[in-house]
C-alpha positions in Angstrom: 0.0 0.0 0.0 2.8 2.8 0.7 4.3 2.3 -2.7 1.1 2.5 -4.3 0.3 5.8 -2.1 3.0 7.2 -3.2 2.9 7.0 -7.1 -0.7 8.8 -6.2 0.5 11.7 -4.1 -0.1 10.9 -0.9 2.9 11.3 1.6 3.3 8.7 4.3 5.3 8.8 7.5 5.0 6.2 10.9 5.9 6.6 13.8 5.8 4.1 16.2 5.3 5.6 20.2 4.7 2.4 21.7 6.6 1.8 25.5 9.5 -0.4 24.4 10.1 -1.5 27.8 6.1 -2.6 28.0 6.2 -3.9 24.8 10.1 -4.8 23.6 9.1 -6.1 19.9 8.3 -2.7 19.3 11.0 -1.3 20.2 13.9 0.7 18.2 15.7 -2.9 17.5 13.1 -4.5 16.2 12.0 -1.7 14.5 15.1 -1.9 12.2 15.2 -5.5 11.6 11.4 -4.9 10.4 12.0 -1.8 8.4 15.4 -3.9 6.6 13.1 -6.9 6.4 9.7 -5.0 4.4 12.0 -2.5 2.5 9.1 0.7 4.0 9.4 3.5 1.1 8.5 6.1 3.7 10.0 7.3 7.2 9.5 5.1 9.8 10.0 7.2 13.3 10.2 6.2 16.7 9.1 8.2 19.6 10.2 7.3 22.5 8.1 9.5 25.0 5.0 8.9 23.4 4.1 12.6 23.3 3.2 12.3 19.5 1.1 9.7 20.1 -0.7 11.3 23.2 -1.0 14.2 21.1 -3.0 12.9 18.7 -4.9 10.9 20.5 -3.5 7.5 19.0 -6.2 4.7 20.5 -4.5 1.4 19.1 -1.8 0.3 17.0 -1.1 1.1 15.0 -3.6 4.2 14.6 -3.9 5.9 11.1 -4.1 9.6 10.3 -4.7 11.3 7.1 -4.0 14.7 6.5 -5.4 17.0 3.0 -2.7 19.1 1.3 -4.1 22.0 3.6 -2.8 19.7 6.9 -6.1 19.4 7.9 -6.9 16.0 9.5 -9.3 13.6 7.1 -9.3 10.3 8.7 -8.2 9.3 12.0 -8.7 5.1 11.8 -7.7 1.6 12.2 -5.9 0.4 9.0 -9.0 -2.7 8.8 -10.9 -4.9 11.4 -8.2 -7.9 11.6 -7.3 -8.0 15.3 -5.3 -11.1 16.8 -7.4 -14.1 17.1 -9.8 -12.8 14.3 -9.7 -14.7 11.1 -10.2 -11.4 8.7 -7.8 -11.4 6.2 -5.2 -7.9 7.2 -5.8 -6.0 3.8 -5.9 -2.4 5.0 -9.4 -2.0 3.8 -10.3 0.6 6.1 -7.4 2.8 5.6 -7.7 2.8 2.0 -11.2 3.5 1.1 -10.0 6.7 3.5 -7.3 7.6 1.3 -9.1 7.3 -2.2 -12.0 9.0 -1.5 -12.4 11.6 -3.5 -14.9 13.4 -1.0 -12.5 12.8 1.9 -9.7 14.6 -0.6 -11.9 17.7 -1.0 -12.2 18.1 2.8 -14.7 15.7 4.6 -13.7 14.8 8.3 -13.9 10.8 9.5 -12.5 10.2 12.7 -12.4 7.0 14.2 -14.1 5.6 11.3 -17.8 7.5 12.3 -18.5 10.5 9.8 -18.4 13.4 11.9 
């Protein structure tokens, strides 16, 4: 999906600001192995405070936000409704009706996938 966002326009960064010493396969090592591993053709970022992800609210991980060329915040998401022990297929459904909607381009809000 990030290589195919790209060749459309739409700029993708990550950052992951989950506790590494809650959670240590989400930490900076691991992190590095996985980036190496899928070959991301986009900034991966780690914050370590978790102030980003306070800041916007993140509820889950990983949490999606979209922002229109104006900055302005589109979709605030999951990326689909696979979670572990349920047998729906991960294919980021969710995340990208979000990002080719042409109404959610021209400046409709979704947060939390709910039309505000």
């Amino acid at each position: 999906m990030g290589r195919d966002s790209l060749l459309k326009g739409i700029a993708i960064v990550a950052i992951n600001t989950n506790d590494a010493e809650k959670y240590p396969d989400d930490g900076p090592e691991k992190m590095k192995s996985e980036i190496e591993l899928v070959n991301y053709p986009f900034p991966y970022l780690y914050g370590e405070t978790q102030a980003v992800g306070k800041a916007y609210r993140a509820a889950c991980t990983p949490d999606f936000f979209l922002f229109d060329a104006d900055h302005r915040l589109v979709y605030h998401g999951q990326f689909n409704n696979a979670r572990p022990g349920n047998p729906s297929s991960n294919t980021g459904q969710d995340l990208k009706n979000a990002m080719y909607m042409p109404f959610l381009r021209a400046g409709y809000w979704r947060r939390l996938g709910t039309w505000l």
